[in-house]
N, C-alpha and C positions, 0 to 999 in steps of 0.2 A: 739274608738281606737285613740289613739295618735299620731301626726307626729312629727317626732325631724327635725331640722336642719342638725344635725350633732353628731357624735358616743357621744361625750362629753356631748351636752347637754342632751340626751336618760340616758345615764347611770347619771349624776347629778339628773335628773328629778328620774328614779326609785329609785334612793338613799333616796330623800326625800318623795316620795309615800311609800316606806316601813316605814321609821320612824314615819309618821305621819298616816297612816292609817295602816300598818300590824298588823295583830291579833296575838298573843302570842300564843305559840302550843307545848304543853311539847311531844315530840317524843320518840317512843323506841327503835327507830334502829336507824342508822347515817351510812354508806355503811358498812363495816362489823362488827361493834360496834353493840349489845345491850348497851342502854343509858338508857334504864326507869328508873323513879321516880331521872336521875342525872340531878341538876338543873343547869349545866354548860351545858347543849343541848336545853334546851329551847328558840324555835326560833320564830322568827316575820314572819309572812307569807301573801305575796298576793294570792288573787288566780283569776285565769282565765283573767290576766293580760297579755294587749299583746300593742304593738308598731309600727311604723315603723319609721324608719329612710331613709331620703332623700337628698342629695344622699349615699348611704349607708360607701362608703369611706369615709366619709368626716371626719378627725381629729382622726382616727382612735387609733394610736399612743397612740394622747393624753389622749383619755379615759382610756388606760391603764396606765399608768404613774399618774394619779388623783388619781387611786386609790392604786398604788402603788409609790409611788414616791421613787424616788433614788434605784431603783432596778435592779432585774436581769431580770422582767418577759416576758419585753418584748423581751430577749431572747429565754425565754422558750417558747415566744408565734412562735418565728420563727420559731425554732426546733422542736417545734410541728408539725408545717404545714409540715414541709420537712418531717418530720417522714408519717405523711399521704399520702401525695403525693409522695413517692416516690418509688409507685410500688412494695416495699417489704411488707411483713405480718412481723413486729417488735414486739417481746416481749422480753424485756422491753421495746426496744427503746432505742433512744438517750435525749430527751427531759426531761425524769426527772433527769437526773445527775444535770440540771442546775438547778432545783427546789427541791432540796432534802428535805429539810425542811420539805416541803408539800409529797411529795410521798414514799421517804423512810418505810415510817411505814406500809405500802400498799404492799410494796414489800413480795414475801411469796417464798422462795427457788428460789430465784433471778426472780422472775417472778410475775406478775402482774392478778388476776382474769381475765382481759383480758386489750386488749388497743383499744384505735380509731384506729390504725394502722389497726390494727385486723378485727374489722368490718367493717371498710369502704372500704381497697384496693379490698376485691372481689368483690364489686358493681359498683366501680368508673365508672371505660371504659364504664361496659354498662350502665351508667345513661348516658355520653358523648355522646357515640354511640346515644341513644335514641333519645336525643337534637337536635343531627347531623340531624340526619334522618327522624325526625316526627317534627318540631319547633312548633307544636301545640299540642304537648304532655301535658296532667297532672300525667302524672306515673312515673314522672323521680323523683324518691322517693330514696334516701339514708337512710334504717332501720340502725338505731343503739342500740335503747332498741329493743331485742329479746324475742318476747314467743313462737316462731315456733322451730324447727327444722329443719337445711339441711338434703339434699338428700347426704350422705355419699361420692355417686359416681362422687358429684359436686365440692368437694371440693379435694383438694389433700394429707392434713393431717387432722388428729384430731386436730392436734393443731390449725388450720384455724378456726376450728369450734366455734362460741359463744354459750357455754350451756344457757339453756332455763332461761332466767332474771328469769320466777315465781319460778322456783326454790332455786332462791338467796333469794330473799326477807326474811322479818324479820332478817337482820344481819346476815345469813350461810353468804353472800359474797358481794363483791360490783358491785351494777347494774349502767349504766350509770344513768347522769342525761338528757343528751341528748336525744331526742327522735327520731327525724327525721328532715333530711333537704328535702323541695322540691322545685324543680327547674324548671321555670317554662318560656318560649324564649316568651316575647311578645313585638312588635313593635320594635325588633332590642338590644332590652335589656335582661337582665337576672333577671328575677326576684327570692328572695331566703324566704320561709318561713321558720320558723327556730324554733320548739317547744320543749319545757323544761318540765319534770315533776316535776324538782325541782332545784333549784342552789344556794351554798352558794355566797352570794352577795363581802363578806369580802376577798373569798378566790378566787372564779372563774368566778364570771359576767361577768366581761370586759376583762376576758381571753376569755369564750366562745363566746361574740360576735366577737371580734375581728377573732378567729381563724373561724367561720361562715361566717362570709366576706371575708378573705383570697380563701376559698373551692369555695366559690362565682366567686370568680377574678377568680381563677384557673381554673376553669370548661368555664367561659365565653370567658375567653382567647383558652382554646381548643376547642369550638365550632367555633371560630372565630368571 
């Protein structure tokens, strides 16, 4: 595993570990696309590729801006976070108006197969709480790919609920690329694993770190 310096050098370095070692992968889904045999999805793939960055703040910003420069995104990446963090269950949210480009086509009777909003606000507290209470926890687990099912009686609408990802697959809908963050309080620090089952590099890399670090800050600032 790899250590970076800093957000910038991580994302430069897997930019060029893709070009130079990714294997070519002709795919048939793309989140709710069927794409087989179209040679405008054939993608460069690592796999079981993993990093760390220390200290994880570090140039944050910049990594986004590298790879988008002269943009909006690192709006989108604020309005994200506040979309997450702010206690409401959002669909659509506020954060893709500022990236419409990229999400509009996604939208489906003004609403979204689901959003981060969605999955994360009913676990947030009690990952916090957990931290709070146990700082030697390993279960302070935030799911966001779902194969389970809630308990009906836990949640307060349907509409809270994220239907079961295996059901999505092969293009019916689109499942996160997200998989799980875990958080983990050692020696006065927060520690964040942070797993992907898949990420377009061009479109969301250094959005999803960036916004994984943000959740980072946010949760370590509520534990204190």
């Amino acid at each position: 595993m790899r250590i970076y310096a800093d957000c910038l050098e991580a994302v430069r370095e897997v930019e060029r570990d893709l070009y130079e070692m990714g294997i070519k992968v002709p795919v048939q889904s793309m989140q709710d696309k069927v794409v087989d045999g179209n040679e405008d999805y054939v993608t460069k793939e690592l796999q079981s590729y993993s990093f760390t960055v220390l200290p994880p703040q570090s140039r944050m910003d910049d990594m986004v801006e590298y790879v988008f420069p002269k943009s909006s995104v690192l709006d989108y990446c604020r309005q994200e976070h506040e979309d997450r963090v702010s206690g409401k269950i959002m669909n659509p949210g506020h954060s893709y108006k500022v990236r419409g480009q990229v999400w509009s086509e996604f939208l489906h009777k003004e609403r979204f197969a689901y959003t981060y909003s969605q999955r994360i606000t009913p676990q947030l507290n009690r990952i916090i709480n957990e931290l709070h209470n146990k700082p030697g926890t390993r279960q302070a687990i935030i799911n966001i790919h779902s194969n389970f099912y809630h308990d009906v009686s836990e949640v307060p609408t349907l509409q809270e609920i994220p239907a079961r990802d295996l059901d999505r697959i092969g293009g019916v809908a689109r499942i996160p690329c997200s998989m799980y963050y875990q958080m983990m309080l050692r020696d006065g620090k927060l520690n964040l694993i942070y797993t992907m089952r898949s990420c377009d590099f061009l479109t969301h890399f250094p959005v999803d770190i960036w916004l994984a670090i943000k959740m980072q800050q946010y949760v370590a600032a509520a534990i204190g």
